[in-house]
N, C-alpha and C positions, 0 to 999 in steps of 0.2 A: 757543462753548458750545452744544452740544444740547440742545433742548427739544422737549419735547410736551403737546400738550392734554391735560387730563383734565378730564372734567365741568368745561370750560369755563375752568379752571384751567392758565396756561401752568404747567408742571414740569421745573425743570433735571434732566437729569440725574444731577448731583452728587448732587441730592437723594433718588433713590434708593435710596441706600445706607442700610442698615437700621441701622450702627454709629453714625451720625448722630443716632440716637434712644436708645442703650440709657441706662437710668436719668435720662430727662429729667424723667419726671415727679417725682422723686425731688427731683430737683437744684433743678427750679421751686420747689417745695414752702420747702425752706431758702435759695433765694435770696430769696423774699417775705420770708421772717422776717428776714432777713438786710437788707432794705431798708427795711424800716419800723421795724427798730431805727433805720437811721441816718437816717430821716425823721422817727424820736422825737426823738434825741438836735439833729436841726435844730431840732424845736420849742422848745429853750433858750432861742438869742439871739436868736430871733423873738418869743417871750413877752414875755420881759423886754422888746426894742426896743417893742411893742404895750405894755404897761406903763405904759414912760415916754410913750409917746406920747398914752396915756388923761390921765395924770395932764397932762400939758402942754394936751389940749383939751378940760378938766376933763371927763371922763368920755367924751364925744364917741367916740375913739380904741378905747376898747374894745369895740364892736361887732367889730370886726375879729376880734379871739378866736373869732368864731363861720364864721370863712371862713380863720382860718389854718393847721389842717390841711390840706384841700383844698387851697390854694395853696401849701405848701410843698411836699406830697407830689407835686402836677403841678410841678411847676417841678423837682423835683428828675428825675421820667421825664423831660420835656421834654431837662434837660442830658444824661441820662444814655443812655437807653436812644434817644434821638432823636440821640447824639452818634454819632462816628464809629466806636465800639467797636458799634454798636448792641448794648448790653446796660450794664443799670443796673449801680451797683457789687454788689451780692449775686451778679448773674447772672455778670460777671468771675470771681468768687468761687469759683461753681461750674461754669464752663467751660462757659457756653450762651452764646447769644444768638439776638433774636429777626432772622428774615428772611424776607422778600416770594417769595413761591413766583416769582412774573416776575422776579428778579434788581433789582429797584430797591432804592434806602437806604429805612433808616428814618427819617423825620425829627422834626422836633421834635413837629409838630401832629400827624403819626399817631400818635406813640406817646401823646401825652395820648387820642388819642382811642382806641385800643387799650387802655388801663386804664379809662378813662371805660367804656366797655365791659361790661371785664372786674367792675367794681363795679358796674354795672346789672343785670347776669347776675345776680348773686350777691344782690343786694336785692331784685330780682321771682322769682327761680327757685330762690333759697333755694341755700345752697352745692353741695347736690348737683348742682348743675349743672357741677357740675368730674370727675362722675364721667362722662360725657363722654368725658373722656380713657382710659378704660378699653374705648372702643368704639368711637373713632374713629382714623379712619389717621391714623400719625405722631405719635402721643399730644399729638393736637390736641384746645384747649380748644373749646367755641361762640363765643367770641368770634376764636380765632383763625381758625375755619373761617369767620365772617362777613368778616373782613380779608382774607384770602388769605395769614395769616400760617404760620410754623411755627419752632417751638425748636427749636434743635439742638445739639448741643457744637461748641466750638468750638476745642476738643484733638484734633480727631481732621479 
């Protein structure tokens, strides 16, 4: 496979192809909505399980409630987007996935630490920090520009 530097940045080849990108930001957009429904609908039998678990260590147990969206929503990236599709289920959904400008996987710990990230961005920079992708190559986010990461479809 061919590659070349850029601003320090190895770049496959492959990845210069511009069809690689058409409506990604698009597709991001409704993959999020698309994965935090299904990290709502996780929060079900993890409530109830934290529940019974309060009520078993008379109240003890329910602190949990306060760290179990974050640990569902990481554990669900972790499987997903760190699995071997590198792309959560929303992003399957809509024909992207995320990958390493150098040709490596995504693994489980970057990708928590690639949302980890992407919600810091978004807490200290206020969301317009996703406009971003309106002016950076590859309609790359700040956080993926800090990783060396980029979305791309993965139909084409």
């Amino acid at each position: 496979m061919e590659s070349r530097v850029l601003d320090g940045e190895i770049i496959n080849s492959r990845l210069d192809d511009y069809r690689l990108y058409e409506g990604v930001r698009t597709r991001r957009v409704f993959a999020f909505l698309i994965d935090y429904l299904i990290v709502l609908l996780l929060l079900i039998p993890f409530g109830i399980l934290v529940f019974f678990l309060g009520l078993l260590t008379l109240g003890l147990g329910w602190m949990l409630f306060s760290v179990l969206f974050p640990a569902v929503a990481l554990t669900y990236v972790w499987n997903t987007l760190g699995g071997p599709k590198q792309a959560t289920t929303g992003m399957q959904a809509m024909s992207i996935r995320l990958e390493r400008f150098e040709g490596g996987r995504i693994d489980g710990l970057f990708a928590v630490v690639h949302t980890v990230l992407f919600w810091a961005g978004n807490v200290i920079l206020t969301p317009l920090i996703l406009l971003a992708s309106l002016i950076l190559d590859r309609k790359r986010t700040v956080h993926d520009l800090l990783l060396g990461t980029v979305v791309v479809r993965s139909d084409r």
